[in-house]
C-alpha positions in Angstrom: -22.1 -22.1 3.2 -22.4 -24.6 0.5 -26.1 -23.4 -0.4 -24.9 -19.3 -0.5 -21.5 -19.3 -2.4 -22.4 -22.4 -4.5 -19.4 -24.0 -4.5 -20.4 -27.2 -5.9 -22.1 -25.3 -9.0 -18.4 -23.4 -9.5 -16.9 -27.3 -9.2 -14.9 -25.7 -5.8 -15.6 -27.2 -2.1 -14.4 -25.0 0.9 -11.0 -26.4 1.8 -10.1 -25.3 -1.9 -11.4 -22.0 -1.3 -9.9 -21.6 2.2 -6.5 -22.5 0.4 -7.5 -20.0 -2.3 -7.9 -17.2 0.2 -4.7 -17.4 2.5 -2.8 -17.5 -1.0 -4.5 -14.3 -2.4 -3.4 -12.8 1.4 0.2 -13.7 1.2 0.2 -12.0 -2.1 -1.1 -8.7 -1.3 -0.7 -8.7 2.7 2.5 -6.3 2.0 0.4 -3.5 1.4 -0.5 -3.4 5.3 3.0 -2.4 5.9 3.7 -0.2 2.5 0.2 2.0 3.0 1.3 3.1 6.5 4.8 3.9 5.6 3.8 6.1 2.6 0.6 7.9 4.1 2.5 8.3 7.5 4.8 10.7 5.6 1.8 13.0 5.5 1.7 13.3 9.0 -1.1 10.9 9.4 -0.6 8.7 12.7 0.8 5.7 11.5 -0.7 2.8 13.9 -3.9 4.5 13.0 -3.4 4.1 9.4 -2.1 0.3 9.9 -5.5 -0.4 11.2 -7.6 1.3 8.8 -5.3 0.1 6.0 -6.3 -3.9 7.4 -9.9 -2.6 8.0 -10.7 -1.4 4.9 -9.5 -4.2 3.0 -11.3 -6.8 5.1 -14.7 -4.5 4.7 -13.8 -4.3 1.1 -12.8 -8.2 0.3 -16.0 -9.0 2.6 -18.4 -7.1 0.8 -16.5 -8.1 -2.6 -16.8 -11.9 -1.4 -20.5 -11.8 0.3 -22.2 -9.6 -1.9 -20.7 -10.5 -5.4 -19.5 -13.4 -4.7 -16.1 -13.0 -6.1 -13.2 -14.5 -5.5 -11.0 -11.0 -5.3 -9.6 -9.4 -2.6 -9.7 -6.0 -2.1 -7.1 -3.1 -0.5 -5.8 0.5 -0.3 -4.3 0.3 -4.1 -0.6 1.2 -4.9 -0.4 3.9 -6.9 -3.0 6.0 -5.5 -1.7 6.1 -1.9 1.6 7.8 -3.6 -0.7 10.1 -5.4 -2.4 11.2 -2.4 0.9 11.4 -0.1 3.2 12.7 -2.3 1.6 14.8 -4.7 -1.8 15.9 -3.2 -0.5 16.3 0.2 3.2 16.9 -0.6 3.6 18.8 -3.7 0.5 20.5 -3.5 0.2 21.6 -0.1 -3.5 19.8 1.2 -3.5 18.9 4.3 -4.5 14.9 4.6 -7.9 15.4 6.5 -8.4 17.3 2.5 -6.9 14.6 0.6 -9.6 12.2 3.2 -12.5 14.3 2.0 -10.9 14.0 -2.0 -10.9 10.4 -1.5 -14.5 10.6 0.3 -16.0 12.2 -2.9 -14.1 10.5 -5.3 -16.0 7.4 -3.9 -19.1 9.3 -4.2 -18.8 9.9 -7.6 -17.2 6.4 -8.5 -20.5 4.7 -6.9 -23.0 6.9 -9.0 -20.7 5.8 -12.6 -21.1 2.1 -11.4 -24.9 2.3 -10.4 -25.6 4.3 -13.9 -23.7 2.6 -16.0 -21.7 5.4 -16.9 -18.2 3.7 -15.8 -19.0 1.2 -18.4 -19.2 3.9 -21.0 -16.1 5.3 -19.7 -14.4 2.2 -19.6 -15.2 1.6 -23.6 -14.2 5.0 -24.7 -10.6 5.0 -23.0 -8.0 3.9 -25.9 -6.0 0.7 -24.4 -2.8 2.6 -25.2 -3.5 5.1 -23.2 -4.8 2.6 -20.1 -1.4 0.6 -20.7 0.1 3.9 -20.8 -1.5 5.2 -17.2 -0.8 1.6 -15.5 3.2 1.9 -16.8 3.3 5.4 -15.7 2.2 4.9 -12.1 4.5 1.8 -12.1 7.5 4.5 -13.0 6.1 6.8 -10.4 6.2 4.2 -8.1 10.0 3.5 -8.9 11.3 6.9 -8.4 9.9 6.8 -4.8 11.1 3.9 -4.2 14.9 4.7 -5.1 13.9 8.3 -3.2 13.3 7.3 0.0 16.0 4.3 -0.1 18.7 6.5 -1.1 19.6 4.5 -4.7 18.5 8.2 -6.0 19.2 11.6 -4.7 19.2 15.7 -5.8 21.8 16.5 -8.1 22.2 20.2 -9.1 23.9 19.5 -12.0 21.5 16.4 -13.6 18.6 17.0 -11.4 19.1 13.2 -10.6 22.2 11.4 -9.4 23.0 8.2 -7.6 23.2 7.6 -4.2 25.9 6.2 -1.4 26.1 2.4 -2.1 27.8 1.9 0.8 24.9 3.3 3.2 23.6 0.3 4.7 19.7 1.1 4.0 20.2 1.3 0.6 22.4 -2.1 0.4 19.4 -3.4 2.2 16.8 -1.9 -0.3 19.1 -3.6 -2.8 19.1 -7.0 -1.2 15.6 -6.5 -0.4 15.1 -6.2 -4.1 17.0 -9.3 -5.3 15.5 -11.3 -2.9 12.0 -10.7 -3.9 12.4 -10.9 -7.7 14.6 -14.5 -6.8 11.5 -15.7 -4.9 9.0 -14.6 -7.4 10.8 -16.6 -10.3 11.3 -19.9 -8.3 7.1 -19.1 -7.7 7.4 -18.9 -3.9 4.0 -17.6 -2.5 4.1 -14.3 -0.7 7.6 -13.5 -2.4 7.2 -9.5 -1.6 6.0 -9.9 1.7 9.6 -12.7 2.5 11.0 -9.8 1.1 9.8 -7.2 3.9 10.1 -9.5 6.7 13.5 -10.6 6.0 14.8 -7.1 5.0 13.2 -6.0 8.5 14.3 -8.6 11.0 17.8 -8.0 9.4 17.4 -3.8 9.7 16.7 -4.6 13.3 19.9 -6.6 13.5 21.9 -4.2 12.2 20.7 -1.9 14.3 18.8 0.2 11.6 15.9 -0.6 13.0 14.1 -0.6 16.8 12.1 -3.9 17.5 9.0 -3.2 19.2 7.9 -6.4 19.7 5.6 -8.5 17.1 2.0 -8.5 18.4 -0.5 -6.4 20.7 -3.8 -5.5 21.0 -5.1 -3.1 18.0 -4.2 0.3 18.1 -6.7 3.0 18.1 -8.0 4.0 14.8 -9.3 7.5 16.3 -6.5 9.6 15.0 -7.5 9.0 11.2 -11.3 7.7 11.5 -14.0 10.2 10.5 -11.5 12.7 10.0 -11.5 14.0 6.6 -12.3 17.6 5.7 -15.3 17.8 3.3 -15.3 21.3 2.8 -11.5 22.0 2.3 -12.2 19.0 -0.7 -14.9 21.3 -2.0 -11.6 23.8 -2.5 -11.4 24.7 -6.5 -7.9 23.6 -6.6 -8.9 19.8 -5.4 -11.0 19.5 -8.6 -8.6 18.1 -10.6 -7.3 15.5 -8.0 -11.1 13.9 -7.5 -10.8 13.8 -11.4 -7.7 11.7 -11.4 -8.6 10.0 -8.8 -12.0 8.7 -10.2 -10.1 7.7 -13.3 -7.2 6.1 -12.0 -10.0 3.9 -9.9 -11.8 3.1 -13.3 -8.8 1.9 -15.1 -7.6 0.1 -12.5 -10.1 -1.8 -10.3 -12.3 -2.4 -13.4 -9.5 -3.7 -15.5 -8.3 -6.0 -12.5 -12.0 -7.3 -11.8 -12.4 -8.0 -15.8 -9.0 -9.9 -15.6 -9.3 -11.9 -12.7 -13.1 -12.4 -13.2 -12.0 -13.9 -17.1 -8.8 -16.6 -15.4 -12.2 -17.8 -12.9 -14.4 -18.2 -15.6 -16.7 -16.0 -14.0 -17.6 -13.8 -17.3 -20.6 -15.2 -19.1 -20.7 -14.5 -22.8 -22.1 -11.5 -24.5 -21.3 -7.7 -23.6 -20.1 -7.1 -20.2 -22.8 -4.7 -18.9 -25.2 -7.6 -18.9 -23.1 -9.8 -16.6 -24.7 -9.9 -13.2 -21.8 -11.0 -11.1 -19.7 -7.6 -12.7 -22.4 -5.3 -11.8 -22.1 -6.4 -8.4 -18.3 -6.7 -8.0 -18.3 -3.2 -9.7 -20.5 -1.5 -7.4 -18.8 -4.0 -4.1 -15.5 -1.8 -5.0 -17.0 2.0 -5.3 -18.9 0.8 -1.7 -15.0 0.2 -0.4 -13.6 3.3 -1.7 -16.6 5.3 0.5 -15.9 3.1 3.3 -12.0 3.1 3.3 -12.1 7.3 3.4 -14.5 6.8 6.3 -11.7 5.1 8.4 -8.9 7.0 7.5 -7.1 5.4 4.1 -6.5 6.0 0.2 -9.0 4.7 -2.1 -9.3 0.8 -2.0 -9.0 -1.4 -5.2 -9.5 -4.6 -6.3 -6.1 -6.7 -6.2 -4.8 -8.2 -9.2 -2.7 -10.8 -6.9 -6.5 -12.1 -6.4 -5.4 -14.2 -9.8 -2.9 -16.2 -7.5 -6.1 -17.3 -5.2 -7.7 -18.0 -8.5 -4.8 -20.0 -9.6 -4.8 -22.3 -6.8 -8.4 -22.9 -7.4 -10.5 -20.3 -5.9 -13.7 -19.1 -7.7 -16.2 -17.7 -5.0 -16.4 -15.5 -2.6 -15.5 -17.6 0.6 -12.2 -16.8 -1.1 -12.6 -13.2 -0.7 -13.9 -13.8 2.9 -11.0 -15.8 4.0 -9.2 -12.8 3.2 -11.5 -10.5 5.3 -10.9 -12.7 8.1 -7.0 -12.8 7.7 -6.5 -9.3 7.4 -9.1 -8.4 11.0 -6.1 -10.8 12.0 -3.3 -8.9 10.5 -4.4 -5.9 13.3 -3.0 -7.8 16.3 0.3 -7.2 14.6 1.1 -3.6 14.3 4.2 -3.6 16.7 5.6 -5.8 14.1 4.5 -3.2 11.3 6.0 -0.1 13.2 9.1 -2.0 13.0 9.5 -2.2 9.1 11.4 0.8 7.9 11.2 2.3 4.5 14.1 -0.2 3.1 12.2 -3.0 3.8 9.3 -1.4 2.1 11.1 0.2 -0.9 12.1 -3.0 -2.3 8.4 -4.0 -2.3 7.9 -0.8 -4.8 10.0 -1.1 -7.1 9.3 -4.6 -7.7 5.5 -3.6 -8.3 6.5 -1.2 -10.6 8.8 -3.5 -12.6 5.3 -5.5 -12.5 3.3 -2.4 -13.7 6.2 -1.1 -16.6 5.2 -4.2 -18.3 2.0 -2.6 -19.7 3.9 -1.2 -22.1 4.5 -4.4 -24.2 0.0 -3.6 -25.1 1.0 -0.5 -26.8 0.5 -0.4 -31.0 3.8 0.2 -31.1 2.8 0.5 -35.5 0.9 3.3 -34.4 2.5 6.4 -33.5 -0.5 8.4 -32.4 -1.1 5.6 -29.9 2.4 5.1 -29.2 3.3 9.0 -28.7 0.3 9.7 -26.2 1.1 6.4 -24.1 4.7 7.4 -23.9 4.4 10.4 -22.9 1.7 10.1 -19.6 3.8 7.2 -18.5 7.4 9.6 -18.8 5.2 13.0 -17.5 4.4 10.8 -14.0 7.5 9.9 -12.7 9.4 13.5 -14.0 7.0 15.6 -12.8 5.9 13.6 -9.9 2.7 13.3 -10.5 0.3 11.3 -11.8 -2.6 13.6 -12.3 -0.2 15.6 -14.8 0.7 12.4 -16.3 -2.7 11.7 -17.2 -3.5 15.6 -18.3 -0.4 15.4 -21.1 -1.7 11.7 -22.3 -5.4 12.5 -22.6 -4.6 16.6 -24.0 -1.8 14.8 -26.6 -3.6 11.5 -27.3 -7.0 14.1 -28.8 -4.7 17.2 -30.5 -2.4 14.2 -32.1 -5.8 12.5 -33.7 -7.3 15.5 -34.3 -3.9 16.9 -36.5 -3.9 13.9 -38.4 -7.1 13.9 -39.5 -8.3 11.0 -37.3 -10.7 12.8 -35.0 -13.5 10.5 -35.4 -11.0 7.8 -33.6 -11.4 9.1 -30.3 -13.8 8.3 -28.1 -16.5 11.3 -26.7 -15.3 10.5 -23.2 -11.7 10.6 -23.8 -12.8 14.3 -25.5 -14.2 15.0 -22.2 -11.7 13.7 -20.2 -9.3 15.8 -22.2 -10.9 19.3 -21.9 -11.3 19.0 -18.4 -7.8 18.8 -18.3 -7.4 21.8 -20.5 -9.8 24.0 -18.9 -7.8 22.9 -15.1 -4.5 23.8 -16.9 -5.8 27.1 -18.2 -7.7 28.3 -14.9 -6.0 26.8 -12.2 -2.3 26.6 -14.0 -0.1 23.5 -12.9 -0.3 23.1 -9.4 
C-alpha cells in the first residue's frame, strides 16, 4: 500500500489518508439521498437509483483513487441530475431510459475530448466569466427547485411566482433544515448538509410527515434502472442539444474541480497543465465514470469539490479516494433509511449548494461589461426558463454577438465560436424545446 500510493513521497501515512477519506464522505454523502429524490421524479425506481447513485460513485472515486491516484471523490454531480429530471425528462418530454442513453453518449464523447486533448483546448478557449457565469446559473437553478418542491415558492397567475404557506409544516421544516445546515457549516462542523438531512428526517418522521421504514437492509435490486438506457431514442435529433450541454457542463465543472483540488494538494507540477501526468489521468478516471454511471442507471458523475475537505485534513493520494469507494459500497445497506428522507429534508440540502455555487459570481470582470452582460444573463436565463441548456445557449450566442458589435471579435476564443453557432443553428432548426 505504501509502495503503490506513495504516501511517504506525498509526506502522508495511511491513518492520515483513512481520516482524509471518511471526511471527503461526510461532505458529499448527501448526494445518495438528493440523486434518488430528484431522478425518482422521472419515474425511475427510486431504491434502484439509491444503489446506482452509491455504485457509481464508489466505481468512480475507486478508479479516481487507483488509477490517478487522486485524492478526489467522485459522484452523480448536482446540477446535472436536475438538468436531466427536470428539463430533459420534464420539460421536454424524454422518457428517462432517453435521457440514460443522452448521458451514455455524453460519456462517449467526454472520454474521446480527454484522450485527444481536445477538452484541454476547450477548457482554454471558455472565457472565465462565462464559466463563473454557468457554475452561478446552475446554483440559481438549483434554488428555484428547491423552494419548488418545498413549497417556499409556488404558481402565481398574476407574478408568475409567489410565496408559499409558511405555516405548512414541510416548508417550516425546509426552513429549519436550511438554518441548520448554514449554522453548522459556519461553526465548521463536518458533514453539516448531511446533519441537516438526518435531522430534518428523523424529525419529518416525528411529525408524522414522514413513514420510517426502518434504517438498514440488504441492497436493493439495481435491475429496474441498470442497462436500461435507450440508445437509439438518444440518437433522436431533438436530444442533440442536451448531449451538447451535457458534455460542457461536465467540462466546466469536473475539470475545474480536479484543477482546484489537485492545486490545495499540491498535486500540480509547474509548467502547462496538459503535460501534468497525474491530470491526464484524473481527467480521463472521470469521462470512465460518466460511461460507467449511465451503465447502472444514474446522471453523469463528477468530480466533488468537497474532495478539498479530505485534502484539508491531510489527504493527498488516492487511498483517500478509495476510502471513499469503500464507504459508499457501505452506504447501500442503508436505503430503508434513504426512502425515508422526504423532499424537505433534501431541499434544504439544495439551496444551500446553490448559495455555495451563486458565489461564482464575485470572478466576474465586473469593469467589463461584455464579460459582465454575457455572465449575467446565462446565470438569470437558467433558473427563469428552467433550464440550463438555454442558459448556456443565451451566454455563449450573447457573450460572441456582444464582442463581435464592439469590435472585439478577435477576443473570443474559436471554441467558444463553435460553441455558440451550435447553439444558433439548434435554436433556428429545432426552435426552443
Amino acid at each position: 500500500m505504501e509502495r503503490y500510493f506513495k504516501l511517504a513521497e506525498h509526506g502522508s501515512n495511511v491513518r492520515t489518508e483513512v481520516i482524509a477519506g471518511i471526511t471527503t464522505f461526510l461532505t458529499m454523502a448527501y448526494i445518495i439521498f438528493v440523486n434518488p429524490d430528484i431522478l425518482s421524479s422521472t419515474g425511475m425506481d427510486r431504491d434502484a437509483v439509491f444503489i446506482a447513485t452509491c455504485l457509481a460513485a464508489a466505481i468512480g472515486s475507486a478508479i479516481m483513487g487507483l488509477w490517478a491516484n487522486w485524492p478526489i471523490g467522485m459522484a452523480p454531480g448536482m446540477g446535472l441530475n436536475a438538468f436531466f429530471a427536470f428539463t430533459v425528462v420534464g420539460a421536454m418530454g424524454f422518457t428517462w431510459q432517453q435521457a440514460l442513453g443522452a448521458v451514455f453518449i455524453s460519456g462517449l464523447i467526454f472520454l474521446f475530448l480527454s484522450a485527444t486533448g481536445i477538452r484541454r483546448w476547450l477548457i482554454a478557449g471558455i472565457p472565465m466569466s462565462m464559466r463563473s457565469g454557468v457554475a452561478a446559473g446552475i446554483g440559481m437553478f438549483l434554488g428555484i427547485i428547491a423552494m419548488q418542491s418545498s413549497g417556499l415558492v409556488v404558481d402565481n397567475p398574476a407574478t408568475l411566482v409567489g410565496l408559499g404557506d409558511l405555516t405548512n409544516t414541510g416548508t417550516l421544516l425546509t426552513i429549519a433544515g436550511f438554518f441548520i445546515i448554514v449554522a453548522l457549516d459556519a461553526l465548521k462542523v463536518k458533514g453539516s448538509i448531511l446533519i441537516g438531512i438526518l435531522v430534518i428526517t428523523i424529525a419529518s418522521i416525528l411529525l408524522g410527515v414522514s413513514e420510517f421504514r426502518g434504517v438498514m437492509s440488504m441492497p436493493p435490486s439495481i435491475a429496474p434502472t441498470f442497462l436500461q438506457m435507450d440508445l437509439l431514442g438518444a440518437l433522436h435529433y431533438g436530444i442533440f442539444h442536451v448531449i451538447l450541454v451535457m458534455v460542457l457542463v461536465e467540462v466546466f465543472d469536473a475539470t475545474g474541480t480536479l484543477i482546484g483540488v489537485a492545486k490545495r494538494a499540491g498535486l500540480l507540477t509547474e509548467g502547462p497543465v496538459h503535460q501534468n501526468k497525474g491530470l491526464s489521468r484524473a481527467l480521463m478516471a472521470d469521462s470512465t465514470a460518466i460511461t460507467a454511471g449511465s451503465l447502472l442507471g444514474t446522471s453523469s458523475t463528477t468530480a466533488y469539490v468537497e474532495s478539498a475537505s479530505g485534502v484539508q485534513a491531510g489527504g493527498r493520494t488516492g487511498l483517500t479516494a478509495l476510502v471513499v469507494a469503500g464507504l459508499f459500497l457501505l452506504a447501500t445497506f442503508f436505503a430503508p433509511l434513504a426512502g425515508a428522507v422526504p423532499a424537505y429534508a433534501t431541499a434544504p440540502a439544495l439551496l444551500y449548494v446553490a448559495t455555495l455555487m451563486v458565489r461564482e459570481l464575485a470572478e466576474i470582470e465586473w469593469d467589463d461589461v461584455t464579460e459582465t452582460a454575457p455572465a449575467v444573463l446565462t446565470a438569470l436565463a437558467m433558473p427563469f426558463t428552467y433550464s440550463i441548456a438555454t442558459g448556456l445557449a443565451f451566454g455563449f450566442i450573447s457573450y460572441a454577438l456582444i464582442k463581435l458589435l464592439t469590435g472585439r471579435a478577435r477576443e473570443v476564443h474559436a471554441a467558444t465560436w463553435i460553441v455558440a453557432a451550435l447553439f444558433v443553428v439548434k435554436f433556428a432548426f429545432f426552435g426552443g424545446h
